[in-house]
Structure formats: C-alpha cells, structure tokens
C-alpha positions in Angstrom: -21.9 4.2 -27.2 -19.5 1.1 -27.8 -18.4 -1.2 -24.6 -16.5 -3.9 -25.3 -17.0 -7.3 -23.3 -16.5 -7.3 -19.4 -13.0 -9.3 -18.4 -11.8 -9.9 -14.4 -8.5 -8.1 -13.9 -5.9 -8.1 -10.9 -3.8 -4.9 -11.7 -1.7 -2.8 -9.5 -1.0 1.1 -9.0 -2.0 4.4 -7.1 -5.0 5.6 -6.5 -5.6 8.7 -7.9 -8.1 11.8 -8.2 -10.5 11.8 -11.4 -13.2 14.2 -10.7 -13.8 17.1 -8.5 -17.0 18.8 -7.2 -17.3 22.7 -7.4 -15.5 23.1 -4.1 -12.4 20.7 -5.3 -13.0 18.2 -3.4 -12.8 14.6 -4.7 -15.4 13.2 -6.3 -14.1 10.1 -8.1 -11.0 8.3 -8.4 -9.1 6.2 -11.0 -6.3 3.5 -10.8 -2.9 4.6 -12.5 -1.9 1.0 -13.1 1.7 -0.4 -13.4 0.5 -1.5 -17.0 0.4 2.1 -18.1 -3.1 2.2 -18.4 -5.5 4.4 -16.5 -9.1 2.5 -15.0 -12.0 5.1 -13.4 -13.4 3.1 -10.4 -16.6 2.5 -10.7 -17.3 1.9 -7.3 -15.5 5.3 -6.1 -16.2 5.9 -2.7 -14.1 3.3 -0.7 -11.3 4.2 -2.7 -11.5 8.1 -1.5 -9.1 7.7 1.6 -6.8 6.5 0.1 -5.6 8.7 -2.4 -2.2 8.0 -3.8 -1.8 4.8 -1.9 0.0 2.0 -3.9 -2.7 -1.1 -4.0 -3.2 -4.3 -5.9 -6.5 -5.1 -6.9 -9.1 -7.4 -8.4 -12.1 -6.5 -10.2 -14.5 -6.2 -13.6 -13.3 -4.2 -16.0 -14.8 -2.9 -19.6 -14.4 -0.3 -21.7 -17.1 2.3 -22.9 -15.8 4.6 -25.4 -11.9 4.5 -25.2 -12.0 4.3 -20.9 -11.6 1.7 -19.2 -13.8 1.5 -16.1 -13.5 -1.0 -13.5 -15.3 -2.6 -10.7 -13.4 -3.6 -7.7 -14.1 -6.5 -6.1 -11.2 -7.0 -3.3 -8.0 -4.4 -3.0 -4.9 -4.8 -0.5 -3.1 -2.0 0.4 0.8 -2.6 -0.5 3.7 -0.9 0.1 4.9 -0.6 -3.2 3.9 -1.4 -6.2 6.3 -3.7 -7.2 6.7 -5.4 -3.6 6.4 -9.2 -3.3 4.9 -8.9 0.2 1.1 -7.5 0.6 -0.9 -6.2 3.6 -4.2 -7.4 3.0 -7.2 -4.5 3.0 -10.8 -5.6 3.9 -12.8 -7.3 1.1 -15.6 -5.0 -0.5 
C-alpha cells in the first residue's frame, strides 16, 4: 500500500455520501471540493448531518492508493461555497 506524506489543507465543498450500510443508510461521507478533487473523511461521523451542506474546512490530508483521505480538524458551515462571509461551526 503506497501513502504519500501527510500535508494540512483548508478546502471547501459539500458534504457528500460515500458508503452505505445494508439498510442504505449512510455510513461515511466524503468532501466534493471546489478543487475538483474528492477527500473521504476520515473522522465521518460529525460530518453525517450534514449531508450536502456547503462547508469550508481544515484538516490532514494523505493519500493511500489514489484517495485522498482527510482528517478534519475545524469546519464552518457556509452558505455557499464561494461566499466571502462564513458562519462559524463548532471546533472538533
């Protein structure tokens, strides 16, 4: 298994479903980022509720065999993804 160095990241985009159980509910979610890239968040479970809600966010990302995976550290909910003007989320 290849992983590339770990790098902190802010990135912005939707939350999005990754993985579902057998009864299609969510199990994991990924960020659909404005920089067309796609990151699986490793820390998944905060992220749940809000499905397809724009956010900014800051965190550790690497790369293990062509995905990038990343760690958030803080997130603000936004209400675009291009707006100037954020509403700050809680801190994780």
């Amino acid at each position: 298994m290849k992983t590339d160095p770990t790098i902190e990241k802010t990135l912005t985009g939707v939350i999005t479903p990754f993985g579902w159980g057998e009864n299609d509910e969510v199990l994991s979610v990924a960020l659909s980022a404005t920089d067309e890239q796609e990151y699986l968040i490793e820390n998944t479970q905060p992220f749940i509720p809000l499905l397809h809600h724009p956010v900014r966010v800051t965190g550790t990302v690497k790369r293990i065999e062509n995905q990038n995976i990343i760690r958030i550290k803080s997130y603000q909910v936004v209400e675009d993804v291009h707006a100037d003007h954020y509403r700050c989320a809680p801190k994780l």
